[in-house]
N, C-alpha and C positions, 0 to 999 in steps of 0.2 A: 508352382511345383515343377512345370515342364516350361521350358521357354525353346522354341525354334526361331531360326534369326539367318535366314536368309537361305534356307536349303533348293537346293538343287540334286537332280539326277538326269541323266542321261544315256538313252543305250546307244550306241551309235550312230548316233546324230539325233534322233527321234529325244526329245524335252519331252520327258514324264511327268515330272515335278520344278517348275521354275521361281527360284524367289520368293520361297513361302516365307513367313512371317507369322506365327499366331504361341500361344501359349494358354497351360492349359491350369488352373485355379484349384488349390487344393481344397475338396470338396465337391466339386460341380460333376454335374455331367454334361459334358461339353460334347455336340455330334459335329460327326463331320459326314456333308453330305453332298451330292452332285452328281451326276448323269455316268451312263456307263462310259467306262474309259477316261474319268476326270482323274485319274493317278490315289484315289484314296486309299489305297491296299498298299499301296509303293510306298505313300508316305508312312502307313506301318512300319512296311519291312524297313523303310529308313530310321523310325526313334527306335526299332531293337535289333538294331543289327543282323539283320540277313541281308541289307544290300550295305553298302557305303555311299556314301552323297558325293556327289562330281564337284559340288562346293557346301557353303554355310555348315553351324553347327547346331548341336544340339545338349541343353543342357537342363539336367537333375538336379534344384534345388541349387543353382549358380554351379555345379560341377558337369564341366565338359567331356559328357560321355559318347563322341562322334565319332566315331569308329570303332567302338569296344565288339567285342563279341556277344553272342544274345546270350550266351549264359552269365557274360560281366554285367550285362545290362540287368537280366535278372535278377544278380543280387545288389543292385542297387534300389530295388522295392519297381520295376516293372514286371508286369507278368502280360500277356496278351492270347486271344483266340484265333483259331482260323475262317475264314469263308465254308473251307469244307472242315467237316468234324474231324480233327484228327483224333480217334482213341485208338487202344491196340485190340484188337476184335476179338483175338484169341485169347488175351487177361479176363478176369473178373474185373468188378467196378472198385472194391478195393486196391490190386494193383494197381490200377490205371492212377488210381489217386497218388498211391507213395510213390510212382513214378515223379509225381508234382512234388510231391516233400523232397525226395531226390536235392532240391539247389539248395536247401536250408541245413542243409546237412557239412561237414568239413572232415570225414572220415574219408580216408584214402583207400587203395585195392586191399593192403593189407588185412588193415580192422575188418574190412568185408568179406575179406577171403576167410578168415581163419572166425568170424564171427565172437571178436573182443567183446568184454562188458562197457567197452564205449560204445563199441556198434552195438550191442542189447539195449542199451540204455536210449539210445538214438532212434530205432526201429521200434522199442515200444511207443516212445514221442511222437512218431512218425503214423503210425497207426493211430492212435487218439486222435492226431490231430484232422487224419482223415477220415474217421467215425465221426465226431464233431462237424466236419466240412459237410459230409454227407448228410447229416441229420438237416444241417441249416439248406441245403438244396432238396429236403425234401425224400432223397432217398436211400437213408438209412437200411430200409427192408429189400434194399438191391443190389446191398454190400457184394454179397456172395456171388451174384449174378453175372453172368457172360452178357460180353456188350450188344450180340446181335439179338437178345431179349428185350432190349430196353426201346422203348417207341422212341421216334422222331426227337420226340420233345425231352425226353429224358435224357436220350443222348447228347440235346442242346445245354440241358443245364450238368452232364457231368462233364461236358468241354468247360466252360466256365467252372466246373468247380476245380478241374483239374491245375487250371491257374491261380485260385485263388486260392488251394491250400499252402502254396508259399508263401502266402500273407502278404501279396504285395502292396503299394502303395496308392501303386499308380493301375488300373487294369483296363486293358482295350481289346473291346469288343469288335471283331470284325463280320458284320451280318449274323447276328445270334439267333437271328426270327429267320434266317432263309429256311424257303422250305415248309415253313409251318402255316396251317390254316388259323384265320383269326382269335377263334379262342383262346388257342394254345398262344399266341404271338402277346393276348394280352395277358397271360402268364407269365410268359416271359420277361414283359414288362415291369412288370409290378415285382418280380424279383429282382431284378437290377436295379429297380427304385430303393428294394430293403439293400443290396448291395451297398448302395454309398450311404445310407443309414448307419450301416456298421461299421463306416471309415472310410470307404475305396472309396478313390476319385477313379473316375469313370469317363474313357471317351470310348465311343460308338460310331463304328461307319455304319449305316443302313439306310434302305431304298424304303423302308413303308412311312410315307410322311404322316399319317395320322398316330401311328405309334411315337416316330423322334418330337411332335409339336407338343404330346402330350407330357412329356417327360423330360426333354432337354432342359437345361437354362440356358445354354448357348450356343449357338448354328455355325458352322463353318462351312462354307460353301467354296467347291472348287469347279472348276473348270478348265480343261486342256491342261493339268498340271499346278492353275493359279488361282489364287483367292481371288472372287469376284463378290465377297458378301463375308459378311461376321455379321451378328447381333442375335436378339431374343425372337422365339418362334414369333414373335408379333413381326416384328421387324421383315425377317426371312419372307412371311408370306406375301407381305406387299414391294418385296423389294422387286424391279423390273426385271433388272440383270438375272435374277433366278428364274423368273417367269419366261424369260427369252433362252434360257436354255438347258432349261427342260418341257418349254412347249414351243417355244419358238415364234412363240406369239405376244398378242396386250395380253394385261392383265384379266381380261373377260374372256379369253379363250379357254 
């Protein structure tokens, strides 16, 4: 589905991301994981365009989308989360959604200005498809609702839903559980499981290794920028290279 092939970034001088190589299987949920500071958030913003790569590219289904902008990248079936929850606090959780329908849309300022029966026609689509979004996250009864009502966890799942009502293809989680205490984290879980159930392929950066081992099919491991690991949570946990840098020690430390 996603193939990367040699990406690089660099801020002035400082190598954020060097020589990556990995790709991502339509179907799976593939993590990507590694120590604070190992560039995983970088390489986000690299497959959607909020940063540009200093070299290599990146490609959708063999189509070279490496340097697009994140709303081109958008309608090519990625959609992606933040570290911190971006919603609009002052919206209800309805808005916040059709915000997300917003890219599946092709009406211009006009039709919205003057409110066409293309745009009526659009805006009722737009709403179903966010009442349905909402149902399938669970919170249909918070339609109405302003966002600084919704707990921790609720607001975790209408950031994810907010990406997934454009039906994307591809969707990346970036830290979904920060913040949350374990129960809720393994709620969390377990919806992202029914997530690529329903079709999305799925990657995930996150730090709770008992949550990524239980759920991944495959590990991406980085370090100062570079893959120092791929394989299945089996693999991952006996490989040394991971063990030395995130403890820094043998494998019995």
């Amino acid at each position: 589905m996603l193939a990367v092939k040699y990406l690089s970034k660099q801020f002035e001088g400082l190598v954020a991301v060097k020589e990556l190589n990995f790709d991502i299987q339509e179907g799976e949920i593939l993590a990507i994981i590694g120590p604070n500071g190992a560039g995983k958030s970088t390489v986000f913003n690299l497959l959607t365009g909020t940063l540009k790569p200093t070299a290599g590219k990146v490609f959708i289904h063999d189509e070279d989308i490496t340097g697009l902008k994140p709303y081109q990248i958008v309608k090519k079936g990625v959609a992606r989360t933040f570290q911190t929850t971006s919603l609009f606090d002052q919206l209800r959780v309805i808005d916040n959604m059709l915000i997300g329908c917003k890219w599946r849309t092709r009406l211009g300022f006009w039709n919205t200005l003057f409110h066409t029966p293309g745009w009526k026609s659009q805006h009722d689509q737009a709403v179903q498809s966010a009442l349905e979004t909402l149902d399938f996250l669970g919170l249909a009864d918070k339609a109405l609702a302003f966002i600084p009502t919704l707990s921790q966890e609720e607001q975790k799942r209408l950031a994810i839903g907010v990406a997934l009502v454009s039906k994307p293809k591809l969707l990346l989680l970036d830290e979904p559980t920060g913040g949350l205490i374990r129960e809720e984290t393994e709620r969390i879980a377990q919806f992202i499981k029914s997530v690529r159930e329903q079709g999305t392929t799925v990657c995930i950066i996150e730090h709770k290794m008992q949550m990524i081992m239980g759920m991944a099919d495959r590990i991406l491991v980085l370090n100062y920028g570079q893959k120092i690991a791929e394989g299945s949570p089996d693999d991952i946990k006996s490989n040394q290279a991971v063990i030395e840098a995130y403890l820094g020690g043998e494998a019995h430390a």
